[in-house]
N, C-alpha and C positions, 0 to 999 in steps of 0.2 A: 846412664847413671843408675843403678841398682835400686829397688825400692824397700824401703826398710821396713824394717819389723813391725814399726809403732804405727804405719801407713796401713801396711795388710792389715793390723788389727783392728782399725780404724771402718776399714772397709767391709768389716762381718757387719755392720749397719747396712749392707746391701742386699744383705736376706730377706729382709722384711718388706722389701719393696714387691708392690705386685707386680710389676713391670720389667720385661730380661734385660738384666744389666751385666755388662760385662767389662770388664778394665785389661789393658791392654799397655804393654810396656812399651818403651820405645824401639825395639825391636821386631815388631807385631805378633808379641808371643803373649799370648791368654795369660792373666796373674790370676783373676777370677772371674765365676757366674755364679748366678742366683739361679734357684730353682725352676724359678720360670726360665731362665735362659737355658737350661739342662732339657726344659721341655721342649723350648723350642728348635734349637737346631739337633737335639736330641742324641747331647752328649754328655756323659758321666763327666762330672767335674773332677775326679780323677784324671782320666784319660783327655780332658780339656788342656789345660794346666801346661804352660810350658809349648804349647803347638801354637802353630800360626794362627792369627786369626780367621782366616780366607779360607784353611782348612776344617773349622771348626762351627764357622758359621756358614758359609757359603750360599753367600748370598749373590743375585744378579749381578750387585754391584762393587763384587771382591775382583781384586784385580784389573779394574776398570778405570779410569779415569775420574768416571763421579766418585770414586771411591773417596773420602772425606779425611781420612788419617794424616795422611800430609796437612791439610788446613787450618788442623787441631792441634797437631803435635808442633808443626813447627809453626802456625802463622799465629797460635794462640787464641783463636778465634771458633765458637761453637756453632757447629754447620748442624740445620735441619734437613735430610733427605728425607723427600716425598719418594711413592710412588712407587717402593721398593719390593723385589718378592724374594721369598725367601727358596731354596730350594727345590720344596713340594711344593710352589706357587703360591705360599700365604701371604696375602700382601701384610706390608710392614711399615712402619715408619721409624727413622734413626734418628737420633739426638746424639750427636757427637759433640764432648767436651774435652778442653785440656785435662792431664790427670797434674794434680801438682803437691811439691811433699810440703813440708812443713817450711823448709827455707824457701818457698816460693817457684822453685823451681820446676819446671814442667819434666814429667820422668815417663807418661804414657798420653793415653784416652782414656774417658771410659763414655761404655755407649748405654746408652738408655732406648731399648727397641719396645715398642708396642705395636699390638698386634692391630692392624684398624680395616678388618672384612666387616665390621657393622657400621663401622662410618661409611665405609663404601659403600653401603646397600643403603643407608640414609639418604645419601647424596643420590646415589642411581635415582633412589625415590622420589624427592623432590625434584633433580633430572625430568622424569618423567610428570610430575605435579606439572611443571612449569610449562615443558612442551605440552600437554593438556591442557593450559590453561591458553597456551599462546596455540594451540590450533583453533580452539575456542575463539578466540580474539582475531584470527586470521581469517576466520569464517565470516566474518560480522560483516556486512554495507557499511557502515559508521566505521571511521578511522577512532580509532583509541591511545591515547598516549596519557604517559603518567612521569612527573616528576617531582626529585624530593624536595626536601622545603628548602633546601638553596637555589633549586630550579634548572638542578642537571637532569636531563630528560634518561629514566629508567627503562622506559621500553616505551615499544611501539607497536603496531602492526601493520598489517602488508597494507589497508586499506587510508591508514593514514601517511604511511611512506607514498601511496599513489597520489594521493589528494595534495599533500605536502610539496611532491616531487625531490624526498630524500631519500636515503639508503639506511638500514640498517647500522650503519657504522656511526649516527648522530648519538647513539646511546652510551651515556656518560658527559656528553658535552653539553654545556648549554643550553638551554633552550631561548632567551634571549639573541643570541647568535645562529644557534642553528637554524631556526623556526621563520618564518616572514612574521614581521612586528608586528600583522594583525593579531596573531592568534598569541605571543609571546612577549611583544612586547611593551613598552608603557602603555599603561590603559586600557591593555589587551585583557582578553575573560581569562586570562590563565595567570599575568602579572595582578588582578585584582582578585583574584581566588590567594595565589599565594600572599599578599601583603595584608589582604581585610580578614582573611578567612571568612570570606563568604561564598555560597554560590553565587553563578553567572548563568541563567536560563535561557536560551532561545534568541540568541543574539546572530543577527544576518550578517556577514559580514561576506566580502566578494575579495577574491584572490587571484591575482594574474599567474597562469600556468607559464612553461620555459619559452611558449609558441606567443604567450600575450593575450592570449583566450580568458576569455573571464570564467572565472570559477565561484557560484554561488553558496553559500555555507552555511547550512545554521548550526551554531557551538554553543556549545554545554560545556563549564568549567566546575567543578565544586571540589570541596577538602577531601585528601585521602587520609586517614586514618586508622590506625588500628586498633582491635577490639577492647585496651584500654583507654583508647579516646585520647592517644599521643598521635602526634602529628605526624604523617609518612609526607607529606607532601600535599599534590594535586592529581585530577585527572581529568583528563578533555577529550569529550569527544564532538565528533566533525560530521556532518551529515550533508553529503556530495547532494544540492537539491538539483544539479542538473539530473540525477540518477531519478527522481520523483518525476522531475516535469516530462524523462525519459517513458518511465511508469504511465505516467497521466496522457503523455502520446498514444500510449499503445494499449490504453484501458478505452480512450476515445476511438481509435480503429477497431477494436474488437467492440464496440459497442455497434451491436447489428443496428442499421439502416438509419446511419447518421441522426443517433441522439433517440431512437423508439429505446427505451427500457423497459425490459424482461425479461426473467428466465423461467417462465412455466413451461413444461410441456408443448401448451398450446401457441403461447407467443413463439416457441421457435419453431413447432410447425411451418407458422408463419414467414418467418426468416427464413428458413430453410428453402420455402416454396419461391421465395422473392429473389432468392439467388441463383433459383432454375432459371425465372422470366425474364429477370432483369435486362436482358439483352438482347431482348427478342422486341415485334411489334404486335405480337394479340393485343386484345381489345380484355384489360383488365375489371371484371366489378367486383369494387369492395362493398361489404355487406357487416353490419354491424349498430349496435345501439348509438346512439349519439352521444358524442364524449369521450368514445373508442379509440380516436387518433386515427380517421379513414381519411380527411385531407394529409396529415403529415407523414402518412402511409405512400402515401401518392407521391407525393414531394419524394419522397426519399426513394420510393421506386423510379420515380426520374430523373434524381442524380448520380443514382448507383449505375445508369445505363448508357448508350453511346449518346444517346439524345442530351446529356447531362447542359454540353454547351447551347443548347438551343431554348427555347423560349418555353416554359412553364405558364399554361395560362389558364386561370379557373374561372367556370361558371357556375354560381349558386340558382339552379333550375327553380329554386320555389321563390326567390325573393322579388322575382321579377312577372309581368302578367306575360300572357301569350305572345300580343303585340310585339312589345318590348324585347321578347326574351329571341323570339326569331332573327330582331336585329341585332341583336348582341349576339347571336351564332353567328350569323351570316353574313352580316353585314347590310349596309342598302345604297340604294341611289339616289341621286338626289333627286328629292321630288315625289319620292317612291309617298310618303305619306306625309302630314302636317305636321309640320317640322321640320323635314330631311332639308336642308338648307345646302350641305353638302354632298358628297359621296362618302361612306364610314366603311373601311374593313372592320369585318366580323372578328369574332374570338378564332375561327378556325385560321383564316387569312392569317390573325395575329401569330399562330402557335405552329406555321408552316417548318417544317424537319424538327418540329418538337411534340410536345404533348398537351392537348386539352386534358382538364379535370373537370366533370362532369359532375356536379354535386348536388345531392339532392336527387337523383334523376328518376325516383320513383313520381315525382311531383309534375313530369313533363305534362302537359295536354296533348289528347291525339292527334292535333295537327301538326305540332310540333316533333312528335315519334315518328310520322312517316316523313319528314325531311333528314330526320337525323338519320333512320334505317338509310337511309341514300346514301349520305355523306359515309356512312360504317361501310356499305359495300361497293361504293366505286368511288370514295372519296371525292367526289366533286360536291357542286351547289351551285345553281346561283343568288346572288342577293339578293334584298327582297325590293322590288321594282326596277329588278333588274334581268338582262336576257341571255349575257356572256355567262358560259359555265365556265368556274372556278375549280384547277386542280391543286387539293394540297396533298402534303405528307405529312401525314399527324398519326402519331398512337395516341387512342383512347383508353383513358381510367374514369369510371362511373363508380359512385358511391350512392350507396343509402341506409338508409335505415327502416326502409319498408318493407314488408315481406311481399316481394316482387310474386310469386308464385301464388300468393290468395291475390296479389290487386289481380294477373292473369284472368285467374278462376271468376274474379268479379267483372269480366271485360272492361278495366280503366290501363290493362297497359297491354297494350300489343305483342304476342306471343313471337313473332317474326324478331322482333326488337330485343325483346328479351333472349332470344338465343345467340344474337349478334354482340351482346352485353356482355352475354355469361359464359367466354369463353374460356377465360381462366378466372373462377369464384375466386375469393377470399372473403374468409369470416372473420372477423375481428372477436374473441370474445368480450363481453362485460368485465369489468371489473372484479364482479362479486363470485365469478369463476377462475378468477386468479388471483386469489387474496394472497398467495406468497410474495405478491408481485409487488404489494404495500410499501414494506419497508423500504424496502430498492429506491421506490417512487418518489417514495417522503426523503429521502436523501437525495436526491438529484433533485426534487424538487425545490429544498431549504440550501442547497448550495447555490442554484441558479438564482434564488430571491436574495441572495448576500451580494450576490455579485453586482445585483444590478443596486445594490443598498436598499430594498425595502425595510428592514430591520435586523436585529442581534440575534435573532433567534438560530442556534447551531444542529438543535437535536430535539426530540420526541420525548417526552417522561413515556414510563411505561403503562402507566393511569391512562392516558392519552392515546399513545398506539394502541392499546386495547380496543378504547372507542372507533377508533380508525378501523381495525379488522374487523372491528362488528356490526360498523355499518354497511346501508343495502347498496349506497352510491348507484342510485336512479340517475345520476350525471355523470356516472364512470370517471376516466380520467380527468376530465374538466373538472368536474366540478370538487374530485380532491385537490386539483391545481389551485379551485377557489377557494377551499375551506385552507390550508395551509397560507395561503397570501395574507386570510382574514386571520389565523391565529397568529403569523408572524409580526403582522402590524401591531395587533391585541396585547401581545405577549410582552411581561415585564423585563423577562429576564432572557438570558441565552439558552434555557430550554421551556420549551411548549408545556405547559398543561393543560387539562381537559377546560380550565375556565377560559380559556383563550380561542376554544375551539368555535365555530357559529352555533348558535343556539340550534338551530335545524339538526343538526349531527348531535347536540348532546341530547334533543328530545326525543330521537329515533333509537338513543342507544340504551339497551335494556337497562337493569335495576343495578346488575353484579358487574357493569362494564369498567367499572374501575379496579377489577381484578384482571388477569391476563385471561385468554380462553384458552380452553381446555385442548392439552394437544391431543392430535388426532380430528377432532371435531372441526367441520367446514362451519364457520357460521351460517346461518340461515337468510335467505334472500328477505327481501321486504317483499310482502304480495300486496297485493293491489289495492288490498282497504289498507294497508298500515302506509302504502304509497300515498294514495290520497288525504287520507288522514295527516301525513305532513304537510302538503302541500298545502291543506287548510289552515294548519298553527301558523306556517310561515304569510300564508295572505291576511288573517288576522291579525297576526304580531304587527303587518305591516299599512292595517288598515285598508286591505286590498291594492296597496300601489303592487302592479305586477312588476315591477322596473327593482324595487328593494326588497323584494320577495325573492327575486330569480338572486341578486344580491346574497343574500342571507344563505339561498340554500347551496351557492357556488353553482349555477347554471344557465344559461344564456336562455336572453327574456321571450324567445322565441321557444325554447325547448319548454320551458316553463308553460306559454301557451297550448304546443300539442299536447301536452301533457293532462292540461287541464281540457281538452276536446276530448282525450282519450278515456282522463277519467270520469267523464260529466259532470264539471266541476263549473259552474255559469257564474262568469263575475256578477259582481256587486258594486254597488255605487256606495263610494266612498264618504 
């Protein structure tokens, strides 16, 4: 059907359009284009005029199937074609409509093409936003999922598909349906995120995998929103705690020599040396202040070792007299002296294919050193009123805290003994030479005191750890073990402050301790008057009872007495 007059003139309204428009008859022959369509397929609207379309535009999709003209012209109907290039490869998009005259009648097309390379660099962009953001989110431990406020699940990541045991493909479905009804459904943290609009904090929640395995979880729910504070939805995330207690396995095996903490320098000398011997049977002494950790030293070098399943057996050499202490190495007979009622194996008998611990062993008496030289080099004995020789297999570990090399030089301990002692040294150091070793301390220490429920206390103020790094801890580890028991009991709240600390620790800590110390600067050891001088506030405070003194200053009521022979320090009557 021919198009008339009063239609073309109708159609010069198509100049003004920024967008190439072209109208097309029903024969597929150009009637017109606008300027922009002259620029685009880059043809004089002259020489347009009267040619085919497919000719004039020639685009990808002339001549092609997607080609749109038929759908328009005869089905009446306006088709958008995506995706289209034009010639020189410009992408395009087409708007194809019926053309129709005034009697309603349908006589062409006309096409409406715009140009869209900046929509396409938008989209590339956010394209690449999104995978950004979901490599981001891919990376994470924590599963993350987010859904809109009707609770169709938007995305996810790889870590919640693991945890979930879903795929990819749940995104746009449900989340009531797709999800296990812990995490989605009634009274789930993600159903009361979306209906209260509230968060959901730290809620445990246990999920059975495809195998029936339990799955522990702590979830987090809260509103998603966007920066007008309209409502996008929710987002949840899922924290695998088997992946912690996985963590907390392998922080506890890397923790050298089951449960000793530190990392100076010198404590992993330590370690280092303990993982040469551990599997050997030399004749171990540990050497160090008291406080040090030279019994749990011991312990631990005898489980790290083949001996681990055999018998563990300690003797504390100073608590006991000569007498006494000979029968408890060796054992006796009966009859052997007033008392012996029966026959008694000894500590050594006891600790046969395992390990004596020898504590204290500067404190031996010389009679007592030339039977034990015996036992170190031909491992036998016999008991005491008794005449059968006893063979055991024992490695020896000897601790103290004496300085074995002046007691030598004073003849109180036999030179022969001490080489059979000293074949593999270990020094423990003090405390006050590995004060980086604090903080570590105070957190394994205020975790193990939750565990067993002493009190709330979680953490340190920094008021507080200051005092802690600044003091001289004359009782090394112990006695931080007892000043943190006393503050956690003390303590109001779930962290520590300096009031909660024993008095002994806040009177020793200087004037500025409730400021941090100075980095770089070691603090300074306590010397021997500012040593004594506490040990005097604290027997005063306590009216000389040495039992709430040793209390007070977190040290065992025995360390507390050498302490006070060492410093000449002569009780008083209370």
């Amino acid at each position: 059907m021919p198009v008339s007059t009063e239609l073309l003139e109708r159609l010069d309204i198509l100049g003004s359009i920024p967008d190439s428009v072209l109208t097309i008859d029903g024969g597929r022959r150009v009637l017109t284009l606008n300027a922009p369509a002259c620029a685009l397929t880059g043809e004089e609207e002259s020489q347009a005029i009267g040619h085919g379309c497919d000719s004039v535009l020639r685009a990808e999709i002339c001549g092609t199937a997607r080609c749109p003209f038929d759908r328009a012209f005869r089905g009446g109907e306006t088709v958008i074609t995506f995706n289209v290039r034009t010639r020189d490869g410009t992408p395009i998009c087409i708007n194809t409509s019926p053309l129709r005259n005034a009697a309603g009648e349908t006589v062409g097309v006309v096409e409406t093409i715009r140009e869209v390379s900046h929509i396409n660099r938008l989209l590339d962009e956010l394209r690449q936003q999104r995978n950004k953001v979901q490599s981001v989110l891919d990376s994470i431990a924590e599963g993350v999922l987010t859904v809109d406020p009707e609770g169709r699940i938007t995305s996810l990541n790889r870590s919640a598909q693991r945890i979930l045991g879903c795929a990819a493909e749940v995104v746009g479905q449900p989340a009531m349906s797709a999800l296990p009804r812990e995490i989605a459904g009634p009274g789930s943290p993600l159903h009361e995120t979306l209906t209260a609009g509230r968060p959901v904090r730290s809620r445990e929640l246990v999920l059975a995998d495809v195998g029936g395995r339990s799955i522990p979880l702590n979830v987090y729910a809260g509103p998603f929103q966007s920066d007008a504070g309209a409502a996008l939805g929710a987002v949840c995330t899922l924290r695998d705690l088997r992946e912690i207690e996985h963590l907390a396995d392998e922080r506890r095996q890397r923790a050298p020599l089951l449960g000793i903490i530190g990392k100076h320098p010198r404590m992993r000398e330590v370690f280092d040396l303990v993982e040469m011997i551990k599997d050997g049977d030399s004749t171990v002494l540990i050497q160090g202040e008291s406080g040090t950790g030279k019994g749990l030293l011991a312990q631990a070098l005898h489980r790290a070792g083949p001996r681990a399943r055999a018998p563990f057996v300690k003797v504390s050499c100073a608590a006991l007299p000569e007498t006494l202490l000979e029968s408890e190495l060796f054992g006796h007979e009966r009859g052997a002296f007033t008392g012996a009622i029966r026959d008694r194996k000894g500590r050594f008998e006891l600790a046969d294919k395992g390990t004596v611990f020898l504590d204290e062993v500067g404190d031996l008496t010389p009679g007592v050193q030339v039977k034990l030289l015996r036992v170190l080099q031909e491992q036998e004995f016999e008991r005491v009123g008794g005449s059968q020789t006893i063979h055991v297999d024992v490695r020896v570990i000897a601790a103290t805290h004496r300085d074995l090399s002046r007691l030598m030089a004073e003849g109180r301990f036999r030179e022969d003994l001490y080489y059979r002692l000293n074949v593999i040294p270990i020094r423990l150091p003090p405390l006050r030479e590995r004060r980086s070793d604090i903080p570590l301390l105070v957190e394994h220490l205020l975790e193990r005191f939750a565990a067993r429920g002493k009190g709330k206390a979680t953490s340190v103020s920094p008021r507080a750890m200051a005092i802690l790094m600044e003091h001289g801890w004359p009782g090394n580890v112990r006695e931080l073990e007892n000043a943190l028991e006393h503050a956690m009991v003390c303590s109001r709240g779930s962290v520590i402050e300096p009031e909660a600390l024993p008095r002994a620790i806040l009177a020793s800590s200087p004037s500025d301790a409730g400021s941090a110390p100075v980095a770089g600067r070691a603090p300074r050891p306590a010397t021997p008057a500012q040593e004594r001088e506490q040990l005097l506030r604290a027997l005063e405070s306590c009216r000389w009872s040495r039992g709430r003194a040793a209390a007070q200053l977190g040290i065992d009521r025995t360390t507390l007495w050498r302490k006070m022979q060492r410093l000449e320090i002569r009780p008083r009557r209370r």
